[in-house]
N, C-alpha and C positions, 0 to 999 in steps of 0.2 A: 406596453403589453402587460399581463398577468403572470406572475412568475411564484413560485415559491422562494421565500425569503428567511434564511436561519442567521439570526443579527447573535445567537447566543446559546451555551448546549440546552436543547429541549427548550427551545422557543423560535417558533417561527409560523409565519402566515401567510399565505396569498395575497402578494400586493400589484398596484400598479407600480412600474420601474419604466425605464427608457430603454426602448428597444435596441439591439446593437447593430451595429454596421460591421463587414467586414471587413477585416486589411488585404494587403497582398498575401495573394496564398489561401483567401480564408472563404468561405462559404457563408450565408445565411440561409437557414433551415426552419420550415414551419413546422411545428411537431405534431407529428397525428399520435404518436402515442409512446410512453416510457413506461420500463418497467421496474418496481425496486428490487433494488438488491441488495443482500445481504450486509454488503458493506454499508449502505446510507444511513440504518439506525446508530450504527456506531458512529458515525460522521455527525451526525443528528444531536448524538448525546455528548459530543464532545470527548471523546474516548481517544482520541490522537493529536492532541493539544499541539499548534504549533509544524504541526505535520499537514494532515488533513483535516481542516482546511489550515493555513499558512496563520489566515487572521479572519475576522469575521467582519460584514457578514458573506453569506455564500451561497449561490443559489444550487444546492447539489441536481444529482439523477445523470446517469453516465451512461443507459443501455436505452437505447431510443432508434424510435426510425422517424422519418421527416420528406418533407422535400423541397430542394433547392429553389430559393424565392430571390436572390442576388448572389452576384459573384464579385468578390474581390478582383482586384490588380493581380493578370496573372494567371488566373483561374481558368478561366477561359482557354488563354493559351494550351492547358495540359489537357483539354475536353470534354472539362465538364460545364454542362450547360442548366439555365434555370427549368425545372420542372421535372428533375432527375432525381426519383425518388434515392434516397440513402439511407442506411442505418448507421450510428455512430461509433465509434470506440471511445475511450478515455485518455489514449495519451499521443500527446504532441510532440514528438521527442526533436532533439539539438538535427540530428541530422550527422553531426561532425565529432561528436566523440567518441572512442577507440569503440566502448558497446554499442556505437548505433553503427559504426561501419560493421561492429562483424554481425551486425542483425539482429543482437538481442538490443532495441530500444524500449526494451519495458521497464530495462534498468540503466537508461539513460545515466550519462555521468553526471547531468548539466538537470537534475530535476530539479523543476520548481521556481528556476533561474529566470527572471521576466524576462521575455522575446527571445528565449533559449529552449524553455521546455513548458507545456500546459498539461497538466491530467484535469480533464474535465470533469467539475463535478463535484472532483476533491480539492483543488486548490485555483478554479479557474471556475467562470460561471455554467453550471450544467443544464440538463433538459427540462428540468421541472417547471418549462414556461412555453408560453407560445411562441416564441422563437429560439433559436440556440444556434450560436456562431461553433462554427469549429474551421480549424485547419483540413485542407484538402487532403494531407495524410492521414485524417481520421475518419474520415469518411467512406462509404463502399455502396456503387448503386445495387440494387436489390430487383432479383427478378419479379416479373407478376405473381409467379403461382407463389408466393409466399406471403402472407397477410400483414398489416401494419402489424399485429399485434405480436407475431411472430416473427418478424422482422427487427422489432426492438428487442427480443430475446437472441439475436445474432451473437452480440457482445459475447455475454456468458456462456453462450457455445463455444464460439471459436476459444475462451479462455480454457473450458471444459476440454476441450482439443488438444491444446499446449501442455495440459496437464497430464494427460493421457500418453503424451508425446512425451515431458519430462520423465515419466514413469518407464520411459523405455519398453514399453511392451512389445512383445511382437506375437505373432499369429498361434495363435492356441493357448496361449497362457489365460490361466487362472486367473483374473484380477479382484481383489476384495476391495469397497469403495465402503470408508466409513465416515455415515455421514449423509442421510437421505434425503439432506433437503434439497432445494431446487440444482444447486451446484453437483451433489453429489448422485443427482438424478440425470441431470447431462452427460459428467462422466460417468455415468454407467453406458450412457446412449455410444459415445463416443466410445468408448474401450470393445462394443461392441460391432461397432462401423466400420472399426480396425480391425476385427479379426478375433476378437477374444474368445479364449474357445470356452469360458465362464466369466461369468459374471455372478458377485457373491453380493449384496449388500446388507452394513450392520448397522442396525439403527433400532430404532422404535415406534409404537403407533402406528398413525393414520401413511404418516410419508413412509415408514416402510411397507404399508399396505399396497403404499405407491408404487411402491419398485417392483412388489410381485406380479401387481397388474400390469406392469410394460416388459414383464418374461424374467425379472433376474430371481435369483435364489437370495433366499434373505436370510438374514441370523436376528433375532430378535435377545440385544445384550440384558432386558431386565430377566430372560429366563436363566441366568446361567452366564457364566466366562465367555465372553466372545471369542478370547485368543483359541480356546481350546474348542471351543466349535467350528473355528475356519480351519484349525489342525484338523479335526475329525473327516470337517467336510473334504477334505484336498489330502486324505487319507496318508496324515500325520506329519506330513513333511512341510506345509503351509503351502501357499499361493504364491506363487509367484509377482505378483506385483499389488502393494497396496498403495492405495491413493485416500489419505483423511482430508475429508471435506469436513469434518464439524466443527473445528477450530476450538476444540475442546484438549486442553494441555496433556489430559493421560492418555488420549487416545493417540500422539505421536508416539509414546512407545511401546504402548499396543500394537500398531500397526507395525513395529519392529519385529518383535514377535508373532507377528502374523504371516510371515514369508519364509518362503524356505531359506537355505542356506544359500548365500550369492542374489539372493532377494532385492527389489529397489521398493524405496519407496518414496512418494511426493506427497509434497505437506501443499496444501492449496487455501487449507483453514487456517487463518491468522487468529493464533491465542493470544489474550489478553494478556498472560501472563507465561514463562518461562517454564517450557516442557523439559521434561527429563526422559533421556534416552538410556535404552540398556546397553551403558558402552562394549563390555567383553563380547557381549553376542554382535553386535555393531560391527567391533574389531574382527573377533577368531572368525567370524562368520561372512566376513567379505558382504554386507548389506548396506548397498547406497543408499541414500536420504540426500533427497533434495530439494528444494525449498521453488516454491511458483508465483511467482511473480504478473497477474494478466497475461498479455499474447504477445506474444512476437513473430509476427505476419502471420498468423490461419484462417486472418476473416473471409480470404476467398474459397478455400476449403471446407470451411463453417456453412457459409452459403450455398455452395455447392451442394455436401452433405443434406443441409435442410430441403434445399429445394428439389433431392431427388428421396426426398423421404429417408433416409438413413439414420439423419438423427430427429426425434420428433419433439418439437415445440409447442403445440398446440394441446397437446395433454397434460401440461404442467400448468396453463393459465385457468385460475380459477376463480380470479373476482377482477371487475373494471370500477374506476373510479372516474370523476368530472377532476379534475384541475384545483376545483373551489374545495373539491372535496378530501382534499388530501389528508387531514387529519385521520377522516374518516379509513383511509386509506391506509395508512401509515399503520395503525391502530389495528385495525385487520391484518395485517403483516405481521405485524411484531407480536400481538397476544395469538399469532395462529388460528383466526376466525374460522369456524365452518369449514376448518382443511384448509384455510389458506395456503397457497405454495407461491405461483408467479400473480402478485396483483398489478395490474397495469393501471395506468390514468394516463386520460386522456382531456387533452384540451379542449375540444370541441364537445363531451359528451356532457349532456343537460344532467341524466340522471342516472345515480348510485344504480349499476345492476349484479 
């Protein structure tokens, strides 16, 4: 088969490889289409040595839909059968350690551990090919009314979800989301499908263009202090619940600053480097900070939500890619082409549209 191939940081190409077979438990999936995420450039560039990926090389792409083409030993048994469309997730968690029994297996104990734990993608082969094996626990069939191409944006829903959820929000609350790219465009969708009784987002540009196109109130940070424009806006006392999507180090203690007193907040953007928080207001001020980890079970709720229009998918995709053309792809991603937000590539598709 045709796969994307990274033997090294910032080198990698579309090869032929040997297609996989699956084990017990495991699926074989033909991919009709994935989408990048946020996290692959940095996987890409070799930004988390030894981590993600483990060793090289790595076929990444972690948020895909597909459908079942072989079934492992096993498979069958729990009912899933070949021709059952699916969208994927990224992790294959132990099943048996203390976090996977109380349900958060996002932070499995046992990652990483061969025939213990897989995160597809990042340390296990991922989608960026015309097949892709995964474990029966990663996978979720997928109604019709939802489109391949929106179906491989599942993943980073339901993560959008959990994020929302760590955020602890509940109904009417203020939420300020900083961070308007694709993740921080989700949970915007998400914190609204919950009940939010605002939605604030802080960013800049074209993507917070975006946000006001899909209804949120936006703060645009190159005119002025953001912290004191969400004070102004939430008339003075802050928002009740921020969620940083930029993964940008000063915006974690912005967002500190940005909620009232007894305020939470969830960090979803992984900085590169070591944020500083304002501990006294942190302290006197009773304001959780919590850190997010992916999902830990909302892909059916994810699903759900999408396929009754709640949270919308199909307005974040704005560029498709061929397979062969990944470069091309990747490249548009990352320099932000023509508004790029969700670029998808697809295996079967002939030409760049």
């Amino acid at each position: 088969m045709r796969a994307l191939v990274v033997v090294a940081p910032n080198d990698f190409a579309v090869r032929d490889v040997e297609r996989p077979r699956p084990r017990r438990y495991e699926v074989l999936c033909r991919v009709r289409a994935t989408a990048i995420c946020g996290t692959d450039p940095h996987i890409i560039r070799g930004e988390y040595p030894g981590f993600w990926p483990k060793e090289w090389p790595l076929t990444p792409g972690h948020e895909w839909c597909g459908e079942i083409v072989e079934l492992g030993d096993g498979a069958a048994q729990l009912g899933w059968e070949v021709g059952t469309r699916v969208a994927g997730t990224s992790h294959a968690p132990c099943g048996y350690c203390a976090r996977c029994i109380e349900g958060r297996y996002n932070i499995c104990e046992n990652f990483g551990i061969e025939d213990l734990h897989a995160q597809y993608g990042h340390n296990a082969p991922g989608a960026y090919a015309e097949y892709v094996v995964h474990s029966v626990r990663s996978v979720f069939a997928v109604p019709d009314v939802l489109s391949d191409e929106e179906a491989a944006m599942l993943d980073p829903a339901a993560i959008a979800l959990h994020t929302v959820l760590r955020g602890g929000q509940r109904p009417g609350d203020a939420v300020v989301v900083v961070g308007p790219g694709v993740m921080g465009l989700l949970v915007g969708e998400c914190a609204r499908a919950l009940g939010a009784g605002r939605v604030l987002v802080v960013g800049r540009g074209a993507r917070l263009r975006k946000a006001r196109e899909l209804g949120h109130e936006i703060v645009d940070f190159t005119r002025g202090d953001p912290v004191a424009a969400v004070r102004a806006a939430t008339g003075g006392s802050g928002a009740d619940v921020a969620i940083e999507c930029s993964g940008a180090p000063e915006a974690v203690g912005q967002s500190v600053e940005m909620v009232r007193k007894g305020g939470r907040v969830a960090v979803v953007g992984i900085p590169l480097a070591d944020a500083q928080l304002p501990m006294p207001r942190t302290v006197l001020d009773e304001v959780d900070v919590v850190g997010v980890r992916a999902l830990a079970g909302e892909m059916p709720r994810a699903i759900a939500l999408a396929a009754s229009g709640r949270i919308r998918l199909s307005e974040l995709i704005t560029h498709r890619f061929a397979l062969e053309s990944f470069a091309d792809a990747y490249a548009t991603f990352t320099e932000r082409r023509d508004g790029a937000l969700k670029v998808i590539v697809q295996p079967r598709l002939e030409v760049a549209a």
